[in-house]
DRENPA-3360 file (N, C-alpha, C; in nm, 2 decimals, always signed):
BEGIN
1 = XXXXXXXX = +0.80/+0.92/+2.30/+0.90/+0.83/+2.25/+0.87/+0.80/+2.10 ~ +0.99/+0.80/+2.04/+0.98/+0.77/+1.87/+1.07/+0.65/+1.80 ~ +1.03/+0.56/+1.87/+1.11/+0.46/+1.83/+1.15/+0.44/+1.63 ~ +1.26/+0.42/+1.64/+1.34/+0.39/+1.50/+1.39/+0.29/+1.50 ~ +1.36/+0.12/+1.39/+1.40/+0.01/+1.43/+1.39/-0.07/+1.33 ~ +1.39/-0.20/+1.44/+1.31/-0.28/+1.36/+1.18/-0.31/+1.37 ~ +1.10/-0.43/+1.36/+0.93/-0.45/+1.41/+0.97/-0.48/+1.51 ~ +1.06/-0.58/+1.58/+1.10/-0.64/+1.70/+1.13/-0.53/+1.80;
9 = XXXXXXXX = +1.19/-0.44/+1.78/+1.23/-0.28/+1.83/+1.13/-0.23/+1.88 ~ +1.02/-0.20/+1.82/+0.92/-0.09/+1.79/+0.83/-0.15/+1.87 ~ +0.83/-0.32/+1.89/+0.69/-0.34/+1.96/+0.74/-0.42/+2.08 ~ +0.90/-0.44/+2.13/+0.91/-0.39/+2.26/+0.85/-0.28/+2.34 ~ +0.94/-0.17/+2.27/+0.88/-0.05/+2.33/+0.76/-0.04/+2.35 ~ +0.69/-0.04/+2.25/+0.50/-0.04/+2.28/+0.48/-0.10/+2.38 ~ +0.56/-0.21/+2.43/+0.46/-0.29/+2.50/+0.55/-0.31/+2.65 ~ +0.63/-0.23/+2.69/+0.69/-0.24/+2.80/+0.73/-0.09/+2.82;
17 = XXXXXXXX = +0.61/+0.01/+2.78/+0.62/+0.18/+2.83/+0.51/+0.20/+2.86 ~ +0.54/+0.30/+2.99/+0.44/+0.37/+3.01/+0.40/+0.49/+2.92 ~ +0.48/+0.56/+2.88/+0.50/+0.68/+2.80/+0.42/+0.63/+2.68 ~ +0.36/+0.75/+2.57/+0.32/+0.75/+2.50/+0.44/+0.75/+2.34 ~ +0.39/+0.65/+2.29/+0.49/+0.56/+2.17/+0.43/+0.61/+2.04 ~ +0.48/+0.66/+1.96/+0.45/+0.75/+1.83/+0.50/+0.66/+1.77 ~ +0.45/+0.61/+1.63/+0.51/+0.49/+1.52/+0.41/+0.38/+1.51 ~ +0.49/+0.30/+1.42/+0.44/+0.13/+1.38/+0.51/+0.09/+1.36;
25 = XXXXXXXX = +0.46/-0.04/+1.45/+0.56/-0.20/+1.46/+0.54/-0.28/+1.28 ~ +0.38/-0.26/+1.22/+0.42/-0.34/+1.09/+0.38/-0.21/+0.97 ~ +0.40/-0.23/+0.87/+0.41/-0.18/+0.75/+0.37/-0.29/+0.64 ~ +0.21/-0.31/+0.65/+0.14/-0.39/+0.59/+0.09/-0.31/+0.44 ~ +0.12/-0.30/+0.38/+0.09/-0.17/+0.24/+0.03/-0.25/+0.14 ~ -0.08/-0.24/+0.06/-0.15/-0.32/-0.01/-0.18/-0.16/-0.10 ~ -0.15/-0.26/-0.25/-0.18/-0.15/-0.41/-0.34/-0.29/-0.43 ~ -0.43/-0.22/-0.45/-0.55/-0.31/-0.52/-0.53/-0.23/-0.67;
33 = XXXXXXXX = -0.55/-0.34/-0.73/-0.57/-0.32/-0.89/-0.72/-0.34/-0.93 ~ -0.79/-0.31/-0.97/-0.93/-0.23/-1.02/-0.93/-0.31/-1.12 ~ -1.07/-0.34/-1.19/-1.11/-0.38/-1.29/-1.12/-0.28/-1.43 ~ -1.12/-0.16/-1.34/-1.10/-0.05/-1.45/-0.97/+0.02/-1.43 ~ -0.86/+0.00/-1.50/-0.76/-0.01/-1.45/-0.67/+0.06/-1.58 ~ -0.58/+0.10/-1.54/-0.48/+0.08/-1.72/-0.33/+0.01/-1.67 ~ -0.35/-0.08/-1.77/-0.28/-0.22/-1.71/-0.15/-0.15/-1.73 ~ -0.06/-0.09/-1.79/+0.06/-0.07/-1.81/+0.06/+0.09/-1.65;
41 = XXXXXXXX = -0.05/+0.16/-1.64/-0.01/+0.21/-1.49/-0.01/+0.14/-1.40 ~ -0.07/-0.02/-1.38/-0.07/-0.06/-1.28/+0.04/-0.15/-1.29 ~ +0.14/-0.18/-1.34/+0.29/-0.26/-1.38/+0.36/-0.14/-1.31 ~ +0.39/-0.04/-1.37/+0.44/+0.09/-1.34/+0.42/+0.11/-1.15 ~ +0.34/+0.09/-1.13/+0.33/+0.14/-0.95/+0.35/+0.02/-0.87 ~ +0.29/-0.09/-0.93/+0.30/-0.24/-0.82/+0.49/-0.26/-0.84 ~ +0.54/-0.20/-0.97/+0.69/-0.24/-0.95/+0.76/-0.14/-0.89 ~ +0.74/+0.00/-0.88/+0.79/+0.10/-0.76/+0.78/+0.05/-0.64;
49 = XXXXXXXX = +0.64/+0.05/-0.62/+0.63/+0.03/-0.43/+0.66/-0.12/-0.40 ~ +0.72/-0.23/-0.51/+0.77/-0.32/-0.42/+0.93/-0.38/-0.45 ~ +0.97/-0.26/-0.57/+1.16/-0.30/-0.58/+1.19/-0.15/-0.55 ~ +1.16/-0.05/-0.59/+1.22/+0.07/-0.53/+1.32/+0.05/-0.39 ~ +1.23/+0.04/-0.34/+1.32/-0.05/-0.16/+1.22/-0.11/-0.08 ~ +1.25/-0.24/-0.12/+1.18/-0.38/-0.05/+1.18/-0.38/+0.10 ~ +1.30/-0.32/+0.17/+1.29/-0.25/+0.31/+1.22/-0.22/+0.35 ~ +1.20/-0.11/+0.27/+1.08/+0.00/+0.38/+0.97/-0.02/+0.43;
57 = XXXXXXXX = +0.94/+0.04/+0.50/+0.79/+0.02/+0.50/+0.69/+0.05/+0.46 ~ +0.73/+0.16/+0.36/+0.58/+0.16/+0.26/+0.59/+0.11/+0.11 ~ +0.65/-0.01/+0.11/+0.69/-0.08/+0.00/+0.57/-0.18/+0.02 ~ +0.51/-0.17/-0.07/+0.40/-0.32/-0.12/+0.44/-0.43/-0.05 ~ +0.36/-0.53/+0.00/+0.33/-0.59/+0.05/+0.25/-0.75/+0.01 ~ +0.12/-0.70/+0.02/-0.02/-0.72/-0.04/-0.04/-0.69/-0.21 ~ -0.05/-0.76/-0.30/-0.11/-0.75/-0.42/-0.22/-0.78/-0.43 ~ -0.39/-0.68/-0.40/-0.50/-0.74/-0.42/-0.58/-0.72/-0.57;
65 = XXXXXXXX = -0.61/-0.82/-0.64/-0.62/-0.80/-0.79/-0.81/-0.84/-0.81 ~ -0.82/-0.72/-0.83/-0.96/-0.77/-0.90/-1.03/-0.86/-0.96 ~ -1.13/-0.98/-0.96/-1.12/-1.12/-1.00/-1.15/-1.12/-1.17 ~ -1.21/-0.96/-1.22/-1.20/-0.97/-1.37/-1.06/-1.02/-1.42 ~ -0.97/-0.95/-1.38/-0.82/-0.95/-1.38/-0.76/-1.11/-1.40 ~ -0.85/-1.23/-1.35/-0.81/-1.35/-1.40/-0.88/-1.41/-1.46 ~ -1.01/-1.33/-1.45/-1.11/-1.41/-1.54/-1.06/-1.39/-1.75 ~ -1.01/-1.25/-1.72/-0.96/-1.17/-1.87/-0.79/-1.18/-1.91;
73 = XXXXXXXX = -0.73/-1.26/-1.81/-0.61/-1.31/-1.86/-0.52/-1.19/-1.79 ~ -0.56/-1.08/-1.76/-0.44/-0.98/-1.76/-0.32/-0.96/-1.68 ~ -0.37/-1.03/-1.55/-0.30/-1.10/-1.39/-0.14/-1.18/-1.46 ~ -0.17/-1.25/-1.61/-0.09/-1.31/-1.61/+0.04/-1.17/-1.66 ~ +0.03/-1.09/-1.70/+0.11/-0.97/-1.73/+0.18/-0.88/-1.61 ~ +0.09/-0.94/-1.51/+0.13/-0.90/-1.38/+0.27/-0.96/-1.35 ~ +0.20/-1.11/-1.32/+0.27/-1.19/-1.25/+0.39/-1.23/-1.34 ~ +0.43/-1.19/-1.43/+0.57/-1.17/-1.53/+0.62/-1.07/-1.52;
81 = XXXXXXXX = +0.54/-0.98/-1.49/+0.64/-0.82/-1.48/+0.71/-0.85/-1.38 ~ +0.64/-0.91/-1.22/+0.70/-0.95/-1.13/+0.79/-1.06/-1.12 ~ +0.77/-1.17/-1.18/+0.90/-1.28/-1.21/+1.01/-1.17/-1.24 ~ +1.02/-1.09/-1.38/+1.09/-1.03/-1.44/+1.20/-0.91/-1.32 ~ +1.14/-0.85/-1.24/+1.20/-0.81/-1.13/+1.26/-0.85/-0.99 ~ +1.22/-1.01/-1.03/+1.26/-1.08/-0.93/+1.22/-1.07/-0.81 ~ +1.06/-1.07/-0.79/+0.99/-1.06/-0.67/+0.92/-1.25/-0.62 ~ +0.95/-1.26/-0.57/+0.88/-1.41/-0.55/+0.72/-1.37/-0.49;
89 = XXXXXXXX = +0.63/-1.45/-0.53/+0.46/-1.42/-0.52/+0.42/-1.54/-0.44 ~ +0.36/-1.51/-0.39/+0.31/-1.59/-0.27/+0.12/-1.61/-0.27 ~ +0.07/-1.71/-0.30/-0.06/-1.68/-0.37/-0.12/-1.71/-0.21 ~ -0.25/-1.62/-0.19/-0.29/-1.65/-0.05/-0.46/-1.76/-0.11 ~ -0.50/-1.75/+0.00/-0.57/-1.87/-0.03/-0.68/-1.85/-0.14 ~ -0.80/-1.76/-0.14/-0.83/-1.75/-0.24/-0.86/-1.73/-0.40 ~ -0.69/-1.70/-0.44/-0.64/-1.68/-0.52/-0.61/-1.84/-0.55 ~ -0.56/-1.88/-0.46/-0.51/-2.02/-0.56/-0.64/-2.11/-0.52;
97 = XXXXXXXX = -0.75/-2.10/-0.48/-0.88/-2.12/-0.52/-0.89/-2.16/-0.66 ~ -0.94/-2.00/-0.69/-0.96/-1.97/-0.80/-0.92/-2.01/-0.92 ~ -0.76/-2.00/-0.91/-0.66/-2.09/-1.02/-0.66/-2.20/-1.06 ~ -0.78/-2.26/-0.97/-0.77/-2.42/-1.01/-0.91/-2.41/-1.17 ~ -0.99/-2.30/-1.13/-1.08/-2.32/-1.22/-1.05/-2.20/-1.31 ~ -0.92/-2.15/-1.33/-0.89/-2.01/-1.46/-0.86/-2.11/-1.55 ~ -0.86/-2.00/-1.65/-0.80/-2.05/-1.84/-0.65/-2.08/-1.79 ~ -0.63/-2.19/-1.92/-0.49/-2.28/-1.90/-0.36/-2.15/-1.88;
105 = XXXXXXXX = -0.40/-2.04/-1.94/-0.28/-1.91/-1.91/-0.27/-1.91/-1.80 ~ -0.38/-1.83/-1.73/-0.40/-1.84/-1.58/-0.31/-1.91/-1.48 ~ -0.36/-2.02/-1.51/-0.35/-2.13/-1.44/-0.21/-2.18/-1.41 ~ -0.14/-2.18/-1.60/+0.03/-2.17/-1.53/+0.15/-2.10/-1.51 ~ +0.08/-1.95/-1.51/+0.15/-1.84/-1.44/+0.13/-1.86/-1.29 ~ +0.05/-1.88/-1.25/+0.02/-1.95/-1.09/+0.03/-2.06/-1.05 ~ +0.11/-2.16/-1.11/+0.13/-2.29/-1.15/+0.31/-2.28/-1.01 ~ +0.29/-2.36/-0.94/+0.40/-2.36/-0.84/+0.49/-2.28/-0.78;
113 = XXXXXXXX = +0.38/-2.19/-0.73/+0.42/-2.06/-0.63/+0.39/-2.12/-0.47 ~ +0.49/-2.06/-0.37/+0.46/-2.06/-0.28/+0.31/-1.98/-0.22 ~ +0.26/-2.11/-0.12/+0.14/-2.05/-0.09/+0.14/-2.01/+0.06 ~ +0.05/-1.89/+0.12/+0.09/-1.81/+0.23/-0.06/-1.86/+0.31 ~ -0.11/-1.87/+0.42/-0.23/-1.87/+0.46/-0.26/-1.70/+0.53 ~ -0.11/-1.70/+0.62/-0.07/-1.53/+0.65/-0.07/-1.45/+0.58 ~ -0.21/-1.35/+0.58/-0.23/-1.24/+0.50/-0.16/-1.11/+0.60 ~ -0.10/-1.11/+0.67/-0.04/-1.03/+0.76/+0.10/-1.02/+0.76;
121 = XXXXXXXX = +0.16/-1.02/+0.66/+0.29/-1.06/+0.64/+0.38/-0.91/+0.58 ~ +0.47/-0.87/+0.68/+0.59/-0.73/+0.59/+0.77/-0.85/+0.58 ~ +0.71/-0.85/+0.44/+0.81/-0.92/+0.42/+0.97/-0.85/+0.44 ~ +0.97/-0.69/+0.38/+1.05/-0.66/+0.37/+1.19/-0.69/+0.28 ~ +1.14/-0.73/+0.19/+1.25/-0.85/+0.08/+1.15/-0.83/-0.07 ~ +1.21/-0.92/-0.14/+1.14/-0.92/-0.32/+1.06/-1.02/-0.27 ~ +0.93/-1.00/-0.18/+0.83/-1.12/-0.18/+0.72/-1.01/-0.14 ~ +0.58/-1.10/-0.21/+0.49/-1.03/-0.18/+0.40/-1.12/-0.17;
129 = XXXXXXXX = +0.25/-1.13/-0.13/+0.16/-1.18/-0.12/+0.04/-1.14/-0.25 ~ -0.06/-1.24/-0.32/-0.12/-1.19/-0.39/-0.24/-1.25/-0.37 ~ -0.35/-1.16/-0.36/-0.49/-1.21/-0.31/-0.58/-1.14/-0.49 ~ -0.74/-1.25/-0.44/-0.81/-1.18/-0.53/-0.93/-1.14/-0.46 ~ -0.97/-1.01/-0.54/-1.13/-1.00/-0.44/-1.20/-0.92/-0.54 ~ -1.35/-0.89/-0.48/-1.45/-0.93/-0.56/-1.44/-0.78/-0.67 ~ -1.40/-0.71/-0.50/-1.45/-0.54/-0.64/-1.38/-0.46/-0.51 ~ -1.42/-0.33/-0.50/-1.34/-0.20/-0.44/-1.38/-0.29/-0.31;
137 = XXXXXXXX = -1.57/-0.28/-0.24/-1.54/-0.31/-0.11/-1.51/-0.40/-0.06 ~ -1.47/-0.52/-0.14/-1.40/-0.61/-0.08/-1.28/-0.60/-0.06 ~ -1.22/-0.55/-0.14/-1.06/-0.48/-0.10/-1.06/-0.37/+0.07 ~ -1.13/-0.32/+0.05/-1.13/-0.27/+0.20/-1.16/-0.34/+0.31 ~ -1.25/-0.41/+0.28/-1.27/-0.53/+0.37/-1.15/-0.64/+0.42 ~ -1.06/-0.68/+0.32/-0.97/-0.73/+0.31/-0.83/-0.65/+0.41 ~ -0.85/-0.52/+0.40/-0.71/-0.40/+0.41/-0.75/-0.43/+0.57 ~ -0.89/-0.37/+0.61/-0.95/-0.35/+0.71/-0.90/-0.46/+0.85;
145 = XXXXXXXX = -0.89/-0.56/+0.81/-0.92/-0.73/+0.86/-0.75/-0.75/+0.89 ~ -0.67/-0.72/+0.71/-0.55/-0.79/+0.76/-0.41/-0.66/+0.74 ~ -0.45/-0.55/+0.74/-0.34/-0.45/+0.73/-0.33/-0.38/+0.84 ~ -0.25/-0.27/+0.82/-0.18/-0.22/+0.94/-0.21/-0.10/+0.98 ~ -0.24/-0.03/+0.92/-0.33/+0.10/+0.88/-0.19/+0.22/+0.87 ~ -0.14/+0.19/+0.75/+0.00/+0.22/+0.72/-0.03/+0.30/+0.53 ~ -0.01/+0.24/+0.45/-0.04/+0.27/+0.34/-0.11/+0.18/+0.22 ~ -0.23/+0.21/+0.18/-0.31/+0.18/+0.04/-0.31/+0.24/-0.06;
153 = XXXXXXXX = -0.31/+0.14/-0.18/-0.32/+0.22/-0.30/-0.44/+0.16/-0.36 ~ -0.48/+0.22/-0.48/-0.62/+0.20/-0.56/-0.57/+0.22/-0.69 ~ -0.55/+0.16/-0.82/-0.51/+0.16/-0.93/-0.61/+0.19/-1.03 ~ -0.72/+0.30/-1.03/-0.82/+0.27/-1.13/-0.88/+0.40/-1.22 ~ -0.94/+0.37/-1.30/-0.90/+0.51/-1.41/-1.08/+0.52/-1.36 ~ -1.17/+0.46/-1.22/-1.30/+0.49/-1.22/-1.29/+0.61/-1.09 ~ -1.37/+0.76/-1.12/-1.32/+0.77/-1.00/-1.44/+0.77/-0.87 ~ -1.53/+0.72/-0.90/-1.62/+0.67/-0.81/-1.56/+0.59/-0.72;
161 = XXXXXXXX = -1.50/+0.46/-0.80/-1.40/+0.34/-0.75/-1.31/+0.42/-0.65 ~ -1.27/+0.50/-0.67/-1.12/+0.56/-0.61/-1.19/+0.67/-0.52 ~ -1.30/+0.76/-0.50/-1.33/+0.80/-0.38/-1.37/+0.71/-0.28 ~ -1.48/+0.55/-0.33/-1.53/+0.49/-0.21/-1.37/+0.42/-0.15 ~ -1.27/+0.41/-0.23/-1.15/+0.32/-0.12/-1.06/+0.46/-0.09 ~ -1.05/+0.56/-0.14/-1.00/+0.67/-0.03/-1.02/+0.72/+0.06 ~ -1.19/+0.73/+0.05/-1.30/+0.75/+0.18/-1.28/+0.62/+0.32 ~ -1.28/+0.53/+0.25/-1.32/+0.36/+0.29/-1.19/+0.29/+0.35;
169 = XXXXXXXX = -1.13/+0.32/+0.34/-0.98/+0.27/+0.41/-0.95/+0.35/+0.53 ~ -0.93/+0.27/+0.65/-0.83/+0.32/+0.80/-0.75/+0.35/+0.77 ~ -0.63/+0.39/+0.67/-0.53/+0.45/+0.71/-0.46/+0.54/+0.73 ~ -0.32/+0.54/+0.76/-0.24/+0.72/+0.75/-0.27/+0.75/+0.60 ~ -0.23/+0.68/+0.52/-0.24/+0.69/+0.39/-0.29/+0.66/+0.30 ~ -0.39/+0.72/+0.24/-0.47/+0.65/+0.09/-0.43/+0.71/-0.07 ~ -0.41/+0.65/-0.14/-0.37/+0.66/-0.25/-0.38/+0.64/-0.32 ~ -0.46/+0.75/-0.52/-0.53/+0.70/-0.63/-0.38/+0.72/-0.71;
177 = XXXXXXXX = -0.34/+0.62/-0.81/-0.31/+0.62/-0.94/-0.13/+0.66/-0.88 ~ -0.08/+0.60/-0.77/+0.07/+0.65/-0.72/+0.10/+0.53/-0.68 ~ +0.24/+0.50/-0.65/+0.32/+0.45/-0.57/+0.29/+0.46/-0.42 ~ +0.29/+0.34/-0.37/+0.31/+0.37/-0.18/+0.40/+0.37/-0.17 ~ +0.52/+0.42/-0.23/+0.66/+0.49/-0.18/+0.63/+0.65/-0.15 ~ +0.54/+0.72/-0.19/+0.55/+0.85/-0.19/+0.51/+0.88/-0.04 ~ +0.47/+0.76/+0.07/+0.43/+0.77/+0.23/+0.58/+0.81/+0.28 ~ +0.56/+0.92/+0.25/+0.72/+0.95/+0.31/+0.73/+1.11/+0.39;
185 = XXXXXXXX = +0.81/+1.16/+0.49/+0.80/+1.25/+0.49/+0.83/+1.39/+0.44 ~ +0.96/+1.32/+0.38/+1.01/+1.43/+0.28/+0.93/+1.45/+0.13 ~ +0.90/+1.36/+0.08/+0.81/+1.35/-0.02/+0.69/+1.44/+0.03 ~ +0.63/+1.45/+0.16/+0.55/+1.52/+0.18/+0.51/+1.70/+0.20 ~ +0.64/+1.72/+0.18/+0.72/+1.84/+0.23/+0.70/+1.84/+0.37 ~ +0.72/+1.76/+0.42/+0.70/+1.80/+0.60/+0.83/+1.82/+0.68 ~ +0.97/+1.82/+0.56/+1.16/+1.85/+0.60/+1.15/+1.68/+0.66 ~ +1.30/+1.66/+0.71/+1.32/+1.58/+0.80/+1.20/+1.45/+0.85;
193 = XXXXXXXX = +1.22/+1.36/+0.78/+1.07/+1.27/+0.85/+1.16/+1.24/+0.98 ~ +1.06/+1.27/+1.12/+1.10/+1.18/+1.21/+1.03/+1.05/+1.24 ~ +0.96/+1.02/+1.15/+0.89/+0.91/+1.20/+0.74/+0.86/+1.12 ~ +0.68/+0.79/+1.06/+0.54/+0.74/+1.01/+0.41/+0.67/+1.16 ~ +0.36/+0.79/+1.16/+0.28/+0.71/+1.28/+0.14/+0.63/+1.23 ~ +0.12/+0.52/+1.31/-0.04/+0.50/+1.25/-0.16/+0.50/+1.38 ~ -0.09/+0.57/+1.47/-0.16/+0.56/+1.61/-0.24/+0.69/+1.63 ~ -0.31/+0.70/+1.73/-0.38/+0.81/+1.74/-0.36/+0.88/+1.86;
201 = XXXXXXXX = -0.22/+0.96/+1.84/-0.22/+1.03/+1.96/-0.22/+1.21/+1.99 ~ -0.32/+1.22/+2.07/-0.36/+1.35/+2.07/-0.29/+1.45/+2.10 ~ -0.31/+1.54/+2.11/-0.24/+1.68/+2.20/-0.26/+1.68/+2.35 ~ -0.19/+1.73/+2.44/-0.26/+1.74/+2.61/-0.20/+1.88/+2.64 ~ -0.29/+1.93/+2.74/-0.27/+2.02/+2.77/-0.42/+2.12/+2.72 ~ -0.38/+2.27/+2.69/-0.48/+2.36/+2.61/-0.55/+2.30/+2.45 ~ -0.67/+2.26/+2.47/-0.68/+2.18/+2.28/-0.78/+2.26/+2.21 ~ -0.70/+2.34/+2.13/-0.79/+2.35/+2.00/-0.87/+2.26/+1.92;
209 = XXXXXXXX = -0.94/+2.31/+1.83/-1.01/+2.17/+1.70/-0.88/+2.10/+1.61 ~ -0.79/+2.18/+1.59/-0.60/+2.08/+1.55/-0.61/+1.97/+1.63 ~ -0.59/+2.00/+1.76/-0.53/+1.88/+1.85/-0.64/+1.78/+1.91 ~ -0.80/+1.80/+1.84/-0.85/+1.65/+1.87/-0.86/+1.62/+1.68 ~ -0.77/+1.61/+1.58/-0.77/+1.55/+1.44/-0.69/+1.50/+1.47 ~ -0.64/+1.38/+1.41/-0.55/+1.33/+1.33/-0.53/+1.36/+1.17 ~ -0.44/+1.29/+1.06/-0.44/+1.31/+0.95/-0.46/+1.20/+0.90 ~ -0.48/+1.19/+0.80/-0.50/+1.08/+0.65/-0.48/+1.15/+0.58;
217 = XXXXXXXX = -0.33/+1.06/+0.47/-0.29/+1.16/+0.36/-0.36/+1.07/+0.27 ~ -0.44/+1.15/+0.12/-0.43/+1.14/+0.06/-0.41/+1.17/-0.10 ~ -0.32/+1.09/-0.16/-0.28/+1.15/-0.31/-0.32/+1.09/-0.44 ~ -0.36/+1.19/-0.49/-0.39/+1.11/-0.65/-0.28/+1.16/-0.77 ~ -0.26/+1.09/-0.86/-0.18/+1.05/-0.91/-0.21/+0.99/-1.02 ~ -0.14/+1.02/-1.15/-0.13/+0.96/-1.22/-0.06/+0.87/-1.29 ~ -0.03/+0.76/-1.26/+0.08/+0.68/-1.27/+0.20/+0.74/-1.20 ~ +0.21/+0.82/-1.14/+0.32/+0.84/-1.08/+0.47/+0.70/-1.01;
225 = XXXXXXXX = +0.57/+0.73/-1.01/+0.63/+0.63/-0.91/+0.76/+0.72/-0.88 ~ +0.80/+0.66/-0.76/+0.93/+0.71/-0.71/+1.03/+0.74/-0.76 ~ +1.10/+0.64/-0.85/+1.15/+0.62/-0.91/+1.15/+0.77/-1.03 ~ +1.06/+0.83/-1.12/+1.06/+0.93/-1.18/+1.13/+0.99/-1.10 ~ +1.11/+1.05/-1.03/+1.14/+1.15/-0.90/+1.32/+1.15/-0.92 ~ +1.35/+1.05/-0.86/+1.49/+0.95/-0.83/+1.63/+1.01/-0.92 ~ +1.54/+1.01/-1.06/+1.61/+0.98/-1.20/+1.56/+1.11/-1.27 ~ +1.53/+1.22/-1.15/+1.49/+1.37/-1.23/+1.42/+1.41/-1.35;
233 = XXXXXXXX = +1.33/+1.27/-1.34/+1.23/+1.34/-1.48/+1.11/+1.45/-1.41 ~ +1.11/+1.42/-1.23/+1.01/+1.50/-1.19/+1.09/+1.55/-1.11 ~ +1.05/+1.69/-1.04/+1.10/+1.73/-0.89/+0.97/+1.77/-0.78 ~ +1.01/+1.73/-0.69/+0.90/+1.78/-0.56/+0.90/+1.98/-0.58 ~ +0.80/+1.96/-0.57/+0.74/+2.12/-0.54/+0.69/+2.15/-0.41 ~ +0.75/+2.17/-0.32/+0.66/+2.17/-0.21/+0.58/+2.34/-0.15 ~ +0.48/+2.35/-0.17/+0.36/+2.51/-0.13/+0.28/+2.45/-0.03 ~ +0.28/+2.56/-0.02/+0.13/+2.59/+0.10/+0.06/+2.57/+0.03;
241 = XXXXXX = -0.07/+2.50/+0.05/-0.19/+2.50/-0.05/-0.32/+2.53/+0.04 ~ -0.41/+2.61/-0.01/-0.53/+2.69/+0.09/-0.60/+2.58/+0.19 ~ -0.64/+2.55/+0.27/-0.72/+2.46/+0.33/-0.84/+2.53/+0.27 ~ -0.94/+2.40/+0.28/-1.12/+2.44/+0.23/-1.15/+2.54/+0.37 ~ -1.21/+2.66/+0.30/-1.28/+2.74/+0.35/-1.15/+2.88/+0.44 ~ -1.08/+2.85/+0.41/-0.97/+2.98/+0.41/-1.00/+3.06/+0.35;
% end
């Protein structure tokens, strides 16, 4: 079964079949921004994957910001790009911690936002949630605890930083220096998406070493966003590309 819905849809079915249920009920997607970062790529991707289509499900969610990022004023360039698109921000708890002890900039860019305690939240809409944390593993830690194992991104020009949370993340999808709009099937070249699964279901029957993997996509990227795509400054190329050791 391949349920197509809504969350309410999706996790009926899960939970009143016997049959085996392909998909996800949430679409929790978190972009972490890096301390080593380049602030105008990370404007560029956090505004694709959360206005491109607020719908979807691999639309941003989670905004987790590195705590240099408020210590150095930069958060506030954020959270204006996002006013400016008309996203409403939702500061989770220790974020607005923190704001009580930032520089007076800081302080009143995050100065009367709604606050969320629910880090588990697919808004689906111009709203997002915005957390701070300490450095990469706490971002995983964070993903691990309150996401969905749907789509992550990593915004950082370190690529040490960007193998331990590509490696370090449960999900379908991990992603350096892109949009989580590109969690797509067509974008993937795979034709026709029927579906984004985040479950683990095997093959039955005769099993080769194929049918006990699953996949994890991941893509790196350089500032990429959907949107280029959209508006034909890029086009999908889709090839075969060798697997290691072919």
């Amino acid at each position: 079964c391949i349920p197509r819905g809504s969350n309410e849809l999706v996790q009926h079915i899960q939970n009143n079949t016997k049959i085996p249920v392909m998909g996800h009920a949430d679409g929790i997607c978190h972009v972490f921004v890096d301390t080593n970062c380049s602030l105008e790529m990370a404007l560029q991707i956090i505004r694709d994957s959360k206005t491109d289509y607020p719908a979807a499900c691999n639309a941003l969610e989670t905004l987790l910001i590195h705590r240099d990022l408020l210590k150095d004023g930069r958060i506030c360039k954020i959270i204006s790009m996002l006013d400016d698109a008309g996203v409403t921000v939702h500061l989770a708890p220790r974020i607005l911690q923190a704001s009580s002890s930032s520089s007076l900039e800081v302080a009143k860019a995050l100065k009367d936002r709604p606050v969320t305690d629910d880090l588990h939240i697919e808004y689906g809409s111009l709203d997002c949630t915005i957390e701070v944390v300490d450095d990469v593993k706490d971002a995983i830690a964070h993903i691990q605890e309150h996401g969905s194992e749907h789509t992550e991104v990593i915004v950082t020009e370190n690529k040490d930083t960007s193998n331990i949370f590509l490696s370090g993340v449960d999900s379908a999808c991990a992603f350096h220096n892109a949009s989580s709009r590109f969690s797509d099937g067509f974008r993937f070249g795979l034709g026709a998406e029927v579906g984004i699964s985040t479950a683990r279901i095997h093959a039955r029957g005769p099993v080769g070493i194929e049918g006990l993997l699953t996949s994890k996509w991941i893509l790196k990227g350089q500032g990429h966003t959907v949107e280029g795509f959209t508006q034909g400054e890029h086009s999908y190329v889709h090839e075969r590309l060798p697997i290691h050791g072919e």
